[in-house]
N, CA, C and O atoms as a CHARMM CRD file, in Angstrom:
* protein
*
  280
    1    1 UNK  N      4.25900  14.36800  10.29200 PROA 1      0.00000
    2    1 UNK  CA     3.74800  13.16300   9.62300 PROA 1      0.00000
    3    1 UNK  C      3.92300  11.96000  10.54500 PROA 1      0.00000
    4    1 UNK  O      4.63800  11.00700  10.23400 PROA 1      0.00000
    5    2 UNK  N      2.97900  12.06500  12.13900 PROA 2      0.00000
    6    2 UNK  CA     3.48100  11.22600  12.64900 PROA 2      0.00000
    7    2 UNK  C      3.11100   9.78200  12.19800 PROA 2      0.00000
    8    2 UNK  O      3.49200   8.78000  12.80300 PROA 2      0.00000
    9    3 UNK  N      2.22300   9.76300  10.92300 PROA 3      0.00000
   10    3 UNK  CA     2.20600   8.25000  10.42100 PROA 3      0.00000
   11    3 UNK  C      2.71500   7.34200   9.99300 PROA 3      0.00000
   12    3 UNK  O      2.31900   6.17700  10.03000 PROA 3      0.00000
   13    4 UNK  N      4.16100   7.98500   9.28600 PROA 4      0.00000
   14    4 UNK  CA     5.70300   7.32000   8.91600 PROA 4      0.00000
   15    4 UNK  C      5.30200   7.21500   7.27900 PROA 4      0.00000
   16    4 UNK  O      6.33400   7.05500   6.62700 PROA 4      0.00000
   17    5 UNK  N      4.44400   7.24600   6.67500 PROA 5      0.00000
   18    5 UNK  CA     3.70900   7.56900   5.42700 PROA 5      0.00000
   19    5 UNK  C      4.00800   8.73100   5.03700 PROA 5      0.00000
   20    5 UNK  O      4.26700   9.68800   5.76700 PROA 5      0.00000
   21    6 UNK  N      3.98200   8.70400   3.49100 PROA 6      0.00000
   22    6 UNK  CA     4.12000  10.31100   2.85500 PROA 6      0.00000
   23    6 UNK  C      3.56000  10.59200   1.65100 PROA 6      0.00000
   24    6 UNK  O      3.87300   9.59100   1.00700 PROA 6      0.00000
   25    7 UNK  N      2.98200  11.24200   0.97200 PROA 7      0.00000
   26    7 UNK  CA     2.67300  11.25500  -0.53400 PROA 7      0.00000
   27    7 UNK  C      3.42100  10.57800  -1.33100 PROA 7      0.00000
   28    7 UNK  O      4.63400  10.77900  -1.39500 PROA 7      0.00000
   29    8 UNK  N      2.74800   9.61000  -2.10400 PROA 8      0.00000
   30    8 UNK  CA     4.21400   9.52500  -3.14800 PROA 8      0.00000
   31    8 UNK  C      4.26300   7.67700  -2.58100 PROA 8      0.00000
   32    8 UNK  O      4.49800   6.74400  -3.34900 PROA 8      0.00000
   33    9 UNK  N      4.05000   7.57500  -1.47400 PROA 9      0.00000
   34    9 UNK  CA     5.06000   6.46900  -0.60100 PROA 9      0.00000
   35    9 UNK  C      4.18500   4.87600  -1.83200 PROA 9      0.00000
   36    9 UNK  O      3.05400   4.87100  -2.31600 PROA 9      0.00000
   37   10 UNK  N      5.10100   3.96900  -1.93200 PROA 10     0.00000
   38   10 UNK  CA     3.94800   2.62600  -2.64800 PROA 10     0.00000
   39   10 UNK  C      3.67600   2.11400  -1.17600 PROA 10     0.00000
   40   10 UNK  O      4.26500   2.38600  -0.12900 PROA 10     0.00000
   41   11 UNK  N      2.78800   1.43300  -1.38200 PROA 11     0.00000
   42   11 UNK  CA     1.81700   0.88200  -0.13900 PROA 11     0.00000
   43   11 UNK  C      1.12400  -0.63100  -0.96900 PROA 11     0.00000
   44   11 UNK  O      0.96500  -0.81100  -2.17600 PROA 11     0.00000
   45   12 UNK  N      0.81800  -1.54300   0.16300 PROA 12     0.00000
   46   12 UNK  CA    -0.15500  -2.61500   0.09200 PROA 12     0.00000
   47   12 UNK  C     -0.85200  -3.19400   1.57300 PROA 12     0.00000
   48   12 UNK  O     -0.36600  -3.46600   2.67100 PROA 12     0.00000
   49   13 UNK  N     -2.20500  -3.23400   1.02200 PROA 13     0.00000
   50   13 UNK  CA    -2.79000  -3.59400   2.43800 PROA 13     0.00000
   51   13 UNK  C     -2.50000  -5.14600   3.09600 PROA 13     0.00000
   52   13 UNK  O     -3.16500  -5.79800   3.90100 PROA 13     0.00000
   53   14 UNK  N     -1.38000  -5.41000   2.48600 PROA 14     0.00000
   54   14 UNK  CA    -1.03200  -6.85300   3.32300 PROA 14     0.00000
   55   14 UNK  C      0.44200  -6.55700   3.86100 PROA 14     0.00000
   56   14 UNK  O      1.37800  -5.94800   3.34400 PROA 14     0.00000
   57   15 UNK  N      0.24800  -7.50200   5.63500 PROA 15     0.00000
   58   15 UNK  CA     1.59400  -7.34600   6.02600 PROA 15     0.00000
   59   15 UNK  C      2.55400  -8.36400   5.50900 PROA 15     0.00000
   60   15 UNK  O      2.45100  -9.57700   5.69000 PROA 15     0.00000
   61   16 UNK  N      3.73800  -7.59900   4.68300 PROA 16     0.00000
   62   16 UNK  CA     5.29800  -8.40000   4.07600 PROA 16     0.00000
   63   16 UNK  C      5.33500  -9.38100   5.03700 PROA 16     0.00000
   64   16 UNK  O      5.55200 -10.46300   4.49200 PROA 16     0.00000
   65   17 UNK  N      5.20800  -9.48800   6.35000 PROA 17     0.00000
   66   17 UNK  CA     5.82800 -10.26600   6.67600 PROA 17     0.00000
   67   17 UNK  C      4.98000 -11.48300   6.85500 PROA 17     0.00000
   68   17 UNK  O      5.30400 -12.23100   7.77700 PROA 17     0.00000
   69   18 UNK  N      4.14200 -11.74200   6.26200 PROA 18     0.00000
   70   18 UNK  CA     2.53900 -12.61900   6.67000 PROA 18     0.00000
   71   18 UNK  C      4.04100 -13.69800   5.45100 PROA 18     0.00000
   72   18 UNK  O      4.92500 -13.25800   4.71600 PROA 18     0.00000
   73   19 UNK  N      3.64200 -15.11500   5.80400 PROA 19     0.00000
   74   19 UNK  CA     3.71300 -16.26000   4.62300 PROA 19     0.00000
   75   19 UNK  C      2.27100 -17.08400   4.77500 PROA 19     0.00000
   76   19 UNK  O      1.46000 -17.30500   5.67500 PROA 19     0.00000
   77   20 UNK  N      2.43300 -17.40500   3.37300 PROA 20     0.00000
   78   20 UNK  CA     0.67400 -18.17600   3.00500 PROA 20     0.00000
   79   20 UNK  C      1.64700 -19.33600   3.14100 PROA 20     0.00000
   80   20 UNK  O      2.71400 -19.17300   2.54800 PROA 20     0.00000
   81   21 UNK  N      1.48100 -20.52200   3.83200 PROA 21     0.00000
   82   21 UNK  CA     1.92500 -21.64400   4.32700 PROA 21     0.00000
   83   21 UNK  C      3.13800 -21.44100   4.26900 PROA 21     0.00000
   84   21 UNK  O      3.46200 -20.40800   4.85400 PROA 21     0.00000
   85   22 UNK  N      4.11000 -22.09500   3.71900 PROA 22     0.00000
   86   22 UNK  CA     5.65100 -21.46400   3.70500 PROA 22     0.00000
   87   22 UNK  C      6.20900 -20.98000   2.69200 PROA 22     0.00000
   88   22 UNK  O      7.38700 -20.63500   2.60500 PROA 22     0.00000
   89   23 UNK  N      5.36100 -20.93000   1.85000 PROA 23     0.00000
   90   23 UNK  CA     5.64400 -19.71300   0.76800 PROA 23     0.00000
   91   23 UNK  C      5.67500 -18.25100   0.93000 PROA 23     0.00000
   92   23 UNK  O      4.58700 -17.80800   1.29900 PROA 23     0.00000
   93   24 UNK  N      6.67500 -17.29500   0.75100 PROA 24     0.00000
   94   24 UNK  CA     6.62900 -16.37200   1.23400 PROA 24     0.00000
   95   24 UNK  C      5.65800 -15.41200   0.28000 PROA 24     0.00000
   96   24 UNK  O      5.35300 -15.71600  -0.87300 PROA 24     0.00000
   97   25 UNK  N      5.27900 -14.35100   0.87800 PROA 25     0.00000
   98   25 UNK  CA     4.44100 -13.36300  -0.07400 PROA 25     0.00000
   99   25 UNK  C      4.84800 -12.99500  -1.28000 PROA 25     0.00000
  100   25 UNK  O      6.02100 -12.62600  -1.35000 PROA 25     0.00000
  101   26 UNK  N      4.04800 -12.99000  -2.50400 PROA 26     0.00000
  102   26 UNK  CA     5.19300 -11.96500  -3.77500 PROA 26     0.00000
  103   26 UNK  C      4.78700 -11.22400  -3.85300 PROA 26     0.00000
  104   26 UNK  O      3.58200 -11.26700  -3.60500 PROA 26     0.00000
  105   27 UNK  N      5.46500  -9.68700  -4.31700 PROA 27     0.00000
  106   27 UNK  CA     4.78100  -8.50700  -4.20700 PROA 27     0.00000
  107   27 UNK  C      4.24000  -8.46900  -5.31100 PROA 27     0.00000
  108   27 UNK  O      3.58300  -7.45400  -5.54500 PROA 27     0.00000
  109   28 UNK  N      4.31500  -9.56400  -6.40300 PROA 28     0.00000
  110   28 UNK  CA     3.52800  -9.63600  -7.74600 PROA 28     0.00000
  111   28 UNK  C      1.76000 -10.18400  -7.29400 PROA 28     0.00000
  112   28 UNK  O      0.78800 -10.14300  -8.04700 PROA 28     0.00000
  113   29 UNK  N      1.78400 -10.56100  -6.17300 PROA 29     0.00000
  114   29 UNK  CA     0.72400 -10.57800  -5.63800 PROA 29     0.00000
  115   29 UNK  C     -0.31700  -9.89700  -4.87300 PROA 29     0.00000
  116   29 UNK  O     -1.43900 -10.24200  -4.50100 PROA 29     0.00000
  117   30 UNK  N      0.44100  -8.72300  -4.73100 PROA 30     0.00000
  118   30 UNK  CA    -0.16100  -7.98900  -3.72200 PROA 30     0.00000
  119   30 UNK  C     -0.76700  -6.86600  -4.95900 PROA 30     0.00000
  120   30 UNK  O     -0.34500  -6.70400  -6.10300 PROA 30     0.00000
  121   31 UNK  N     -2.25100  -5.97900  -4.03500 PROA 31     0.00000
  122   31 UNK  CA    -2.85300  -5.20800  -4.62500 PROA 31     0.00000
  123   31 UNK  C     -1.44800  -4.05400  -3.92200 PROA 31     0.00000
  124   31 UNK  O     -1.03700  -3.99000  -2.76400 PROA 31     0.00000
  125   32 UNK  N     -0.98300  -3.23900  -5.20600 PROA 32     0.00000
  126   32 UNK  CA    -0.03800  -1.85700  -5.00100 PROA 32     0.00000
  127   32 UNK  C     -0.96800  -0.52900  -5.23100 PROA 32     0.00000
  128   32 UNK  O     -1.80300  -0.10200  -6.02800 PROA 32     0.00000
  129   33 UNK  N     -0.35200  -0.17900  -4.13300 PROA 33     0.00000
  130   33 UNK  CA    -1.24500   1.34000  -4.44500 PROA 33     0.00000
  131   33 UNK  C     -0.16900   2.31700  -3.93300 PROA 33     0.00000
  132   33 UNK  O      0.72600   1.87400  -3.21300 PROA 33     0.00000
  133   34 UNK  N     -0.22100   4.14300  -4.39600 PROA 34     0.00000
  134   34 UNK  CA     0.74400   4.82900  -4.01000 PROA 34     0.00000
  135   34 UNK  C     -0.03800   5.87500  -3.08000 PROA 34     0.00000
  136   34 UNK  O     -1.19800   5.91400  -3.48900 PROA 34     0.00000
  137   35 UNK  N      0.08800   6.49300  -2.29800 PROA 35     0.00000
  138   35 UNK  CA    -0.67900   7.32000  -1.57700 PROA 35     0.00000
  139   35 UNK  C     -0.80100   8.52000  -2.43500 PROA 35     0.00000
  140   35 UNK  O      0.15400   8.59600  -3.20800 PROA 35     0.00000
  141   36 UNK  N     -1.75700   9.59400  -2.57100 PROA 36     0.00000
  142   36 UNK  CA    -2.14800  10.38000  -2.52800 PROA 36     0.00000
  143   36 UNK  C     -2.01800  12.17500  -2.10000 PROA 36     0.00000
  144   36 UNK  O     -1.64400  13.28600  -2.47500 PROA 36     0.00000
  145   37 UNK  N     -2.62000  11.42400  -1.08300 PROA 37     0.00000
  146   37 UNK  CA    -3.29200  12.20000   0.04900 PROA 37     0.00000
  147   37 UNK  C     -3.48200  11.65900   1.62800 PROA 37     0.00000
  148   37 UNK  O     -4.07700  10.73300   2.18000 PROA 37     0.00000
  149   38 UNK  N     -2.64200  12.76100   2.02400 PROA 38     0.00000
  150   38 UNK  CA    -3.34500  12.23100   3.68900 PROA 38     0.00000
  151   38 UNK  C     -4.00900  13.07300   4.35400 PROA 38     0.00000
  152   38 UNK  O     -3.96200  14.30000   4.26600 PROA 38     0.00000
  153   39 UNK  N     -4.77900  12.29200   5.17900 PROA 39     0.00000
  154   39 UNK  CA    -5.32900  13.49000   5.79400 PROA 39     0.00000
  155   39 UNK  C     -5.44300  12.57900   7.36800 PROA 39     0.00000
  156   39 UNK  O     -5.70300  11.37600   7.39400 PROA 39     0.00000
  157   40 UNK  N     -5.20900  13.36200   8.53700 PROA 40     0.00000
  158   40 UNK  CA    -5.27300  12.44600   9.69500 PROA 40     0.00000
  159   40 UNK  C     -4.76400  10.95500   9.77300 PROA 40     0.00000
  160   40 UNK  O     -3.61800  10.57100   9.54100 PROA 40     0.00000
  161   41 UNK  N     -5.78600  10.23900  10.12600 PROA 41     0.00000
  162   41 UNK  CA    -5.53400   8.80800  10.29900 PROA 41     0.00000
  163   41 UNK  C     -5.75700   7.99400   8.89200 PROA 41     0.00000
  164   41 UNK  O     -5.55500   6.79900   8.67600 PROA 41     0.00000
  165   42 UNK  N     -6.21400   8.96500   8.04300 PROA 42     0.00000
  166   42 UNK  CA    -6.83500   8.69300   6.53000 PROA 42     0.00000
  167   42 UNK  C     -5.83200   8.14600   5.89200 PROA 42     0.00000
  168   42 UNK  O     -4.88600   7.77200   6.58400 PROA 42     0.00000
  169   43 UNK  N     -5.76600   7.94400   4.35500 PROA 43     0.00000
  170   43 UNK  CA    -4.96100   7.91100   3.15800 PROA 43     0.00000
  171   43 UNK  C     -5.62700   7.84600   2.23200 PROA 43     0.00000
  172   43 UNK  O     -6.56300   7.04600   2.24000 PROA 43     0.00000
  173   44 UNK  N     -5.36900   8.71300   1.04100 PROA 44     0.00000
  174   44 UNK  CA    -6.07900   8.13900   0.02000 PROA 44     0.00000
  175   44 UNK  C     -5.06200   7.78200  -0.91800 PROA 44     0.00000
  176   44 UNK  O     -4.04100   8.47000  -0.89000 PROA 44     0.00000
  177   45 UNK  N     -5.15300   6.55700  -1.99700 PROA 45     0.00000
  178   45 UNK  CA    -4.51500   5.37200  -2.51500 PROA 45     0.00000
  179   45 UNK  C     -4.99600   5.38900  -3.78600 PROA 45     0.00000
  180   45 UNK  O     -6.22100   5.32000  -3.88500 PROA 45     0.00000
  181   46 UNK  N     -4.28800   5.47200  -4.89000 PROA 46     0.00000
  182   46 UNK  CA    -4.19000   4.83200  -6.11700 PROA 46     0.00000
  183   46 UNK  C     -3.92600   3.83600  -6.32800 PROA 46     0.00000
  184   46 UNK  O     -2.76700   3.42900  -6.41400 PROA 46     0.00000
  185   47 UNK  N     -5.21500   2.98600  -6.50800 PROA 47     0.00000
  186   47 UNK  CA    -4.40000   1.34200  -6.42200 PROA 47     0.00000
  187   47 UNK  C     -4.29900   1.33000  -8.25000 PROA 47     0.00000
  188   47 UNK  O     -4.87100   2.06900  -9.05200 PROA 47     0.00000
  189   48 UNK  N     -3.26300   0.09300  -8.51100 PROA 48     0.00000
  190   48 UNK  CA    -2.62300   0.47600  -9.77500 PROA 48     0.00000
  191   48 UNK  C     -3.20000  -1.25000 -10.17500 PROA 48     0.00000
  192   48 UNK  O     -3.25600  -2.22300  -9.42300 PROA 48     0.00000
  193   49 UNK  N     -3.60600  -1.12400 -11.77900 PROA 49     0.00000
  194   49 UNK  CA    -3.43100  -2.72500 -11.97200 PROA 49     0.00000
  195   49 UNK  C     -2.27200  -2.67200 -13.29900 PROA 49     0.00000
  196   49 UNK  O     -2.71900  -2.23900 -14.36200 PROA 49     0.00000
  197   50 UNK  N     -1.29100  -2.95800 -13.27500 PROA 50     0.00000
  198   50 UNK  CA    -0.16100  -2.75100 -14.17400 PROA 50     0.00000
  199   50 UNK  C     -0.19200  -1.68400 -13.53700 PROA 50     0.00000
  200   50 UNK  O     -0.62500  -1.34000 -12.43700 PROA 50     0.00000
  201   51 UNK  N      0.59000  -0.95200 -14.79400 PROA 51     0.00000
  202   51 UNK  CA     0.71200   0.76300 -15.18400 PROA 51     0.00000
  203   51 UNK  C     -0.58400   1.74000 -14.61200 PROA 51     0.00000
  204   51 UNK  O     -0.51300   2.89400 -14.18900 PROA 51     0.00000
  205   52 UNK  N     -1.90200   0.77900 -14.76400 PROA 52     0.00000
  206   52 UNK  CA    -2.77300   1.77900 -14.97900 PROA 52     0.00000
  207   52 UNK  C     -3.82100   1.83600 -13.44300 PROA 52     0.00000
  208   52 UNK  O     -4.07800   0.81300 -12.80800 PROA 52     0.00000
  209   53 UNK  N     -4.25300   3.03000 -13.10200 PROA 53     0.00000
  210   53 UNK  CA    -4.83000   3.69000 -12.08300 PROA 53     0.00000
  211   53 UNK  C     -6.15600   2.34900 -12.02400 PROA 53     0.00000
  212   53 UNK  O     -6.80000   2.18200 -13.06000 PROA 53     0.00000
  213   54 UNK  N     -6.44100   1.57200 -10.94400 PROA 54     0.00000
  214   54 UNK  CA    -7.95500   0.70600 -11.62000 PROA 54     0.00000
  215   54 UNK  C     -8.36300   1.33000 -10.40500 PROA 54     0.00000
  216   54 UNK  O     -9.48200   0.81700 -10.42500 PROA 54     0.00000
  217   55 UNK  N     -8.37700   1.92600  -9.49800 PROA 55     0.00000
  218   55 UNK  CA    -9.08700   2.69900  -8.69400 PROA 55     0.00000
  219   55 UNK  C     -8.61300   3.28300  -7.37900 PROA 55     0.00000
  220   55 UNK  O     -7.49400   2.96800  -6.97500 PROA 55     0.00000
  221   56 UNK  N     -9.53500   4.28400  -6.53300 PROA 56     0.00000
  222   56 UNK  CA    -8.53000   5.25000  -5.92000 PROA 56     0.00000
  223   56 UNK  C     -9.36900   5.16900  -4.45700 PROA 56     0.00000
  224   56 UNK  O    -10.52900   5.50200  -4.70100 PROA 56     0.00000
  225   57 UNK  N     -9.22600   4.88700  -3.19100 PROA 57     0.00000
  226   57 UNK  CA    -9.81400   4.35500  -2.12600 PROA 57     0.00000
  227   57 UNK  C     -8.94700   5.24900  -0.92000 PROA 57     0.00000
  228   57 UNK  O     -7.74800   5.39500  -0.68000 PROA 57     0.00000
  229   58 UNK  N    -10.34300   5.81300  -0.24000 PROA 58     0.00000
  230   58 UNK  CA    -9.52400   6.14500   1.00200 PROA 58     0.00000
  231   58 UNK  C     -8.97200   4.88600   2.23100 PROA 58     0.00000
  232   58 UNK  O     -9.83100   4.06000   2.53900 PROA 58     0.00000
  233   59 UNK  N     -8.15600   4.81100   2.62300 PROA 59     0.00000
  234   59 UNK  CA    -7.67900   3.67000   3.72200 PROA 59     0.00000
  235   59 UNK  C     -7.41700   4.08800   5.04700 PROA 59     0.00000
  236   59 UNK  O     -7.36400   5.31800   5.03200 PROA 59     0.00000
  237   60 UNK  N     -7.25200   3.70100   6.04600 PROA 60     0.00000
  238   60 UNK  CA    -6.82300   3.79000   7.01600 PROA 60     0.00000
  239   60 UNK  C     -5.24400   3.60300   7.07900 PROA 60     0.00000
  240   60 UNK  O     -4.51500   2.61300   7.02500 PROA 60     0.00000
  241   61 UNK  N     -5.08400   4.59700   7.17900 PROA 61     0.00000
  242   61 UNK  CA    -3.26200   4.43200   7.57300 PROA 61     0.00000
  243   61 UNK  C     -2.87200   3.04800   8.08100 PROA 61     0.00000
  244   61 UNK  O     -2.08500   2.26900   7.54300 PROA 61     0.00000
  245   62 UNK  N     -3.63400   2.85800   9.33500 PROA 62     0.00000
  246   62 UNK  CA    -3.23800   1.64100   9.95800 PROA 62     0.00000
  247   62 UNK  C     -3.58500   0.04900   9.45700 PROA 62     0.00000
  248   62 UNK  O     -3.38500  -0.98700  10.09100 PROA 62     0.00000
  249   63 UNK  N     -4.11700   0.19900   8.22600 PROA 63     0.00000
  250   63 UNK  CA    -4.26400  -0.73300   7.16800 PROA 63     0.00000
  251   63 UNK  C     -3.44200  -0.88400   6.19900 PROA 63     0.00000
  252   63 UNK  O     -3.81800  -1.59300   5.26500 PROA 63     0.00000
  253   64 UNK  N     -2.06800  -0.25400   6.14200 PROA 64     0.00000
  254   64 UNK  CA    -1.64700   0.22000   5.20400 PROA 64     0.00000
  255   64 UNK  C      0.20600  -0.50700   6.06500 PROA 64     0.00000
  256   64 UNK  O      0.63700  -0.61500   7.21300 PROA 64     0.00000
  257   65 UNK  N      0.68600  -0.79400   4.78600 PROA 65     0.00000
  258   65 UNK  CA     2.43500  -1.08100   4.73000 PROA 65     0.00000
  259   65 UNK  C      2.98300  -0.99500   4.01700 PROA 65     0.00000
  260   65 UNK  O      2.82700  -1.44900   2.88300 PROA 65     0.00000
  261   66 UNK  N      4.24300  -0.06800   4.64600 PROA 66     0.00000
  262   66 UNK  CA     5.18400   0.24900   3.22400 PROA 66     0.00000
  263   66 UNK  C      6.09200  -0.42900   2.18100 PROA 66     0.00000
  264   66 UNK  O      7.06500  -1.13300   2.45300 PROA 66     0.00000
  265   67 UNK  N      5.64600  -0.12400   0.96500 PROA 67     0.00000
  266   67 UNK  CA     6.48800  -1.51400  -0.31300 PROA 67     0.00000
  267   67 UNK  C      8.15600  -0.20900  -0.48700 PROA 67     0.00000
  268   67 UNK  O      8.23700   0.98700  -0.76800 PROA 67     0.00000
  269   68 UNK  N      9.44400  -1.54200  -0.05800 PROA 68     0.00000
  270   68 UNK  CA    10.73200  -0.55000  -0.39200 PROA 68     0.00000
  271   68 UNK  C     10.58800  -1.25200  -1.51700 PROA 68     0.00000
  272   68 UNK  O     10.47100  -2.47700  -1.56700 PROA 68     0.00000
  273   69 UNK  N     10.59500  -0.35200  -2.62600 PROA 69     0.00000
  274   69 UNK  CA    11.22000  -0.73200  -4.02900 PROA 69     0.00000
  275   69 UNK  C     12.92600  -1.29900  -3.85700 PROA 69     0.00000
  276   69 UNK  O     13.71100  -0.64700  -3.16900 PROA 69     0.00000
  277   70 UNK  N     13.23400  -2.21500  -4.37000 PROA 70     0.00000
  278   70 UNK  CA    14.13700  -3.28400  -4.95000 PROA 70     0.00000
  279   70 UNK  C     15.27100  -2.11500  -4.96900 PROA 70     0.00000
  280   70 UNK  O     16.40300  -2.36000  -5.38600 PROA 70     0.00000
């Protein structure tokens, strides 16, 4: 798995470490999604709105950063 990604993993396509002026990012802001599926350089993503599945997108790994849960 040389992508550092794994099934299962939460993910968002924005980098944590970006700040929108000097406010730092909230992850209540970010679109969350959990991976899937990988395949190659691929991912495929359950992006979640709450609880619930609002849709499922293949990504590019390298579009992709890992959320550590709290």
């Amino acid at each position: 798995m040389a992508s550092g990604f794994a099934v299962g993993d939460r993910v968002t396509t924005q980098d944590l470490g970006q700040t929108a002026g000097s406010t730092p990012v909230s992850l209540a802001d970010l679109p969350m999604g959990r991976i899937t599926a990988l395949s190659g350089d691929t991912a495929t993503v359950d992006w979640y709105d709450g609880e619930n599945v609002d849709a499922t997108t293949e990504v590019p790994v390298s579009q992709l950063h890992l959320v550590t849960e709290p």
